[in-house]
C-alpha positions in Angstrom: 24.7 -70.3 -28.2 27.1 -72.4 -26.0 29.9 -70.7 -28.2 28.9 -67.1 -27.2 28.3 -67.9 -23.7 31.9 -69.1 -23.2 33.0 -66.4 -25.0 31.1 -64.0 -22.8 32.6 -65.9 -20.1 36.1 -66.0 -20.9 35.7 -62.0 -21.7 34.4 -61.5 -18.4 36.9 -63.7 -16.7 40.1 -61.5 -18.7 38.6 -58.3 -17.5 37.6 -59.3 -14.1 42.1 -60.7 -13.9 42.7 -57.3 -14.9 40.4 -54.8 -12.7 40.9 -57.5 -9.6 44.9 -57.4 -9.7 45.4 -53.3 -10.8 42.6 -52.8 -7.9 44.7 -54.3 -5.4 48.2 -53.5 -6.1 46.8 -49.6 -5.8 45.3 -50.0 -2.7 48.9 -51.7 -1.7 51.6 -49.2 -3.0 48.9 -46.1 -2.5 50.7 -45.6 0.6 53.8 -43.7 -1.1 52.9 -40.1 -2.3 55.5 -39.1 -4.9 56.9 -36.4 -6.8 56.0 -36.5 -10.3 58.3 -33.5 -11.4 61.2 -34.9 -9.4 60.7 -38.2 -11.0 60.8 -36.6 -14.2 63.6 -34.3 -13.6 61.8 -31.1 -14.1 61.4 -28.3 -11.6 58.3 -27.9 -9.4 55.2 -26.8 -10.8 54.2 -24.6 -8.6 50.6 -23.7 -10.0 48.4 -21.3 -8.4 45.0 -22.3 -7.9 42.3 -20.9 -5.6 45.0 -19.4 -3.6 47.2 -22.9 -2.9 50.7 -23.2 -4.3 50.6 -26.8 -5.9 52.9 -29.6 -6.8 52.8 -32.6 -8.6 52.6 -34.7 -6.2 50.5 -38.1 -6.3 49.7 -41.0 -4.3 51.5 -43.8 -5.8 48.3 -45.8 -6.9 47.2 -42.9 -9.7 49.9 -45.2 -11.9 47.1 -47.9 -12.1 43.6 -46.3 -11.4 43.8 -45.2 -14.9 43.7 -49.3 -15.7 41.2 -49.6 -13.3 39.2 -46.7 -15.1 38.8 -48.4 -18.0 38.6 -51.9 -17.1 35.3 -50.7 -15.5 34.0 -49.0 -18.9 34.4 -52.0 -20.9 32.5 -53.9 -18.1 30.0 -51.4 -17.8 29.9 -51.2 -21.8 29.5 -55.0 -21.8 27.9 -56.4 -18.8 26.5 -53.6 -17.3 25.7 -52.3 -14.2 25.7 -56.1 -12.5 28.5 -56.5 -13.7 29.9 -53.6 -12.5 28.6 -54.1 -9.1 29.9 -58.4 -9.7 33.2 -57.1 -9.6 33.3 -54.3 -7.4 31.9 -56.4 -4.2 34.3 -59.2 -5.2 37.1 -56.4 -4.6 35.5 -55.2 -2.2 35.9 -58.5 -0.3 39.9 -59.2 -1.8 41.4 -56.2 -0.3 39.1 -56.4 2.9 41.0 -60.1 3.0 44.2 -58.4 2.4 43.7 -56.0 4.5 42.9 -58.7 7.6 46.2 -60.4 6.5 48.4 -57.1 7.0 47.3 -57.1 10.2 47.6 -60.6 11.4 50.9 -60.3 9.4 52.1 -57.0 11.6 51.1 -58.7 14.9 53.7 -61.8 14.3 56.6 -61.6 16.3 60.2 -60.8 14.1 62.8 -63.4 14.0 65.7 -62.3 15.9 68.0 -63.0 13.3 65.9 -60.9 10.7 66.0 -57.8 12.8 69.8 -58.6 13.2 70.3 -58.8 9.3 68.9 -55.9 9.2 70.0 -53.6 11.9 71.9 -51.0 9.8 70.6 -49.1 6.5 73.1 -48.7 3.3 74.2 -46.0 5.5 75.3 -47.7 8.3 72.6 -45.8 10.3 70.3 -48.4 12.7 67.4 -49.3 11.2 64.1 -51.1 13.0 63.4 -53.1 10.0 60.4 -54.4 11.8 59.1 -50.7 12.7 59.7 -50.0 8.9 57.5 -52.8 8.0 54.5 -52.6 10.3 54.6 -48.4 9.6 54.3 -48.8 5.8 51.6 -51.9 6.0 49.4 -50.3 8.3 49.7 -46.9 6.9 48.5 -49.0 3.7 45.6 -50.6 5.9 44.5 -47.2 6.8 44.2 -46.1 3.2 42.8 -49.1 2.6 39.8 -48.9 4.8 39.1 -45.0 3.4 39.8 -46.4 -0.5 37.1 -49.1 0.2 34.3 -46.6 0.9 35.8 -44.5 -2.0 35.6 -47.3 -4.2 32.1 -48.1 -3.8 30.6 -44.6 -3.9 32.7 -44.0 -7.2 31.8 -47.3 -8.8 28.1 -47.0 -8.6 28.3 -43.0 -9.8 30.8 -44.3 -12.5 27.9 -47.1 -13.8 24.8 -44.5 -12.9 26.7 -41.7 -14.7 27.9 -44.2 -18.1 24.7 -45.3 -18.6 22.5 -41.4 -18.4 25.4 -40.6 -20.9 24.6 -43.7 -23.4 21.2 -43.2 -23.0 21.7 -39.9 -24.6 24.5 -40.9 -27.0 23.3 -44.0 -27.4 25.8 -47.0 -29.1 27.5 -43.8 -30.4 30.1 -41.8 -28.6 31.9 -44.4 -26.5 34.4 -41.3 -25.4 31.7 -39.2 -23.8 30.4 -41.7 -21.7 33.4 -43.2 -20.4 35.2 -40.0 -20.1 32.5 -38.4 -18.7 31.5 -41.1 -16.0 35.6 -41.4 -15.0 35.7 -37.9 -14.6 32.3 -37.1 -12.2 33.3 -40.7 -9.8 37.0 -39.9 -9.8 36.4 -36.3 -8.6 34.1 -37.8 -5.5 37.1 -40.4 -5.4 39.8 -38.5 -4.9 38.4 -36.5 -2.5 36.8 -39.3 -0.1 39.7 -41.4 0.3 42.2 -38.5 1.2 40.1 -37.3 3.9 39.3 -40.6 5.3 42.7 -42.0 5.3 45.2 -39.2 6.0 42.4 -36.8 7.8 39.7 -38.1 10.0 41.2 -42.1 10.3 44.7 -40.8 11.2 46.3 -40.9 14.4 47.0 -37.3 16.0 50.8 -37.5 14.9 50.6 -38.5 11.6 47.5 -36.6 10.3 47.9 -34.3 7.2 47.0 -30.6 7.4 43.9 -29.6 5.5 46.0 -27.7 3.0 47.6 -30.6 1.9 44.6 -33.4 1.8 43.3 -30.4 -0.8 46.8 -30.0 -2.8 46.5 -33.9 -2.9 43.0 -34.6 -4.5 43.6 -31.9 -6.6 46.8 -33.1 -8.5 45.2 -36.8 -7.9 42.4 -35.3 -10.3 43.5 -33.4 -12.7 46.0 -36.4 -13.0 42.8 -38.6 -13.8 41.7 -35.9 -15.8 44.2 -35.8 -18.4 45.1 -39.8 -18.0 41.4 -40.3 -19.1 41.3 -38.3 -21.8 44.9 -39.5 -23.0 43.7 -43.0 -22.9 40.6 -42.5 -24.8 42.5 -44.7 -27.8 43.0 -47.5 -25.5 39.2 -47.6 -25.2 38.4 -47.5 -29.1 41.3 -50.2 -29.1 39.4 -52.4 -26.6 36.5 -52.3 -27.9 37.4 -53.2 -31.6 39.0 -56.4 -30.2 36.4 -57.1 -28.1 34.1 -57.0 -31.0 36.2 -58.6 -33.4 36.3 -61.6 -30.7 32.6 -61.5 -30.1 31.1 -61.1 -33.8 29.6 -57.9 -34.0 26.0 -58.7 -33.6 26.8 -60.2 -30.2 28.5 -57.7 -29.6 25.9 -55.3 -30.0 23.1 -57.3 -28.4 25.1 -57.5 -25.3 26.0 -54.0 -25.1 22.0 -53.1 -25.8 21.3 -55.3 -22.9 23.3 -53.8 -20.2 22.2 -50.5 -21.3 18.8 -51.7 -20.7 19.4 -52.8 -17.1 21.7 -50.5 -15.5 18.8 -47.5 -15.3 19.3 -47.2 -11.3 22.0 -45.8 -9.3 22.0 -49.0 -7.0 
């Protein structure tokens, strides 16, 4: 028993590394929306849909939320919604330190000599080095606030949605629930923290139009979309380790035991 419990553990422990740091990092570098056809090379996409004329372009954290996405299935497959909700509120309450840090960070007063070494760009152009910095981190600091909300809302729907589908499926499946659950608390996701952070918390200036929160959370999602289904291998690959690391019967008797507690949305 002693064995299995440090097992379980040391599990949790690995997977709880891995949400904490891909959960974080977004929430950092989400600030940059980037061209995903330009980074590629290709031309822009250009896709018609419900009258918009959309590109490819994504918020810099969609290169780990996919990570994120199924970190949070294997927890929820595993340890269930309290563990879901464990991890979440420990998140929660990492990037809400963070975030206090950017700003005591922002407030410092520059180094004179650290402005001077940077008073010129690779052009030769001047460059407010300090500007720069406070601009990007509390742009980030914004999105954070919005992504925290988004966060929460879309973990519980992700564990309240998992668990309806395995109740159904039941240990069989494992694609339909995860994929499923990613898909119905990303679209909510995507959606929340756009609005939040580049809509209603943005200053006058700076504040997106409408038009292009909507282009946004749509290529965010159908980015998801596919990711999720494209990483469906990843899942199976997960979980046969994890098994094979376990013993099966644990394995199993764990998995039947979250699925047993995680009824409720909350």
């Amino acid at each position: 028993m002693a064995l299995h419990n440090n097992k379980k553990t040391t599990l949790f422990l690995v997977l709880a590394g891995i949400f904490l740091t891909n959960a974080i990092i977004a929430e950092l570098i989400g600030v940059k929306i980037f061209s995903l056809e330009g980074t590629l090379g290709w031309e822009p996409a250009q896709i018609g849909l419900f009258g918009y004329q959309l590109d490819f372009n994504l918020t810099a954290g969609v290169m780990l939320w996919p990570v994120v996405f199924i970190t949070t299935d294997i927890i929820n497959e595993y340890f269930g919604r309290e563990g879901v909700k464990k991890i979440s509120y420990l998140t929660v309450a990492l990037i809400s330190y963070g975030f206090l840090i950017i700003w005591l960070v922002t407030n410092l007063v520059p180094a004179q000599f650290w402005l001077d070494v940077n008073s010129t760009d690779s052009h030769g152009q001047p460059f407010d080095v300090d500007y720069a910095f406070n601009r990007i981190y509390l742009q980030g600091a914004r999105i954070i606030v919005a992504s925290l909300v988004a966060f929460l809302i879309g973990q519980l729907l992700d564990v309240f949605v998992f668990h309806k589908l395995r109740k159904i499926t039941g240990s069989k499946m494992i694609w339909l629930r995860a994929t499923g659950s990613t898909l119905v608390s990303q679209f909510i996701d995507s959606f929340v923290v756009l609005f939040l952070a580049f809509y209603f918390l943005a200053p006058s200036e700076t504040r997106w139009p409408v038009f292009n929160v909507i282009s946004v959370g749509i290529i965010n999602y159908i980015y998801k979309f596919v990711v999720a289904i494209a990483l469906t291998p990843l899942l199976y690959l997960a979980h046969y380790l994890i098994d094979g690391y376990l013993g099966r019967d644990e394995a199993d008797k764990m998995t039947e035991d979250a699925a047993a507690k995680s009824e409720s949305f909350l």
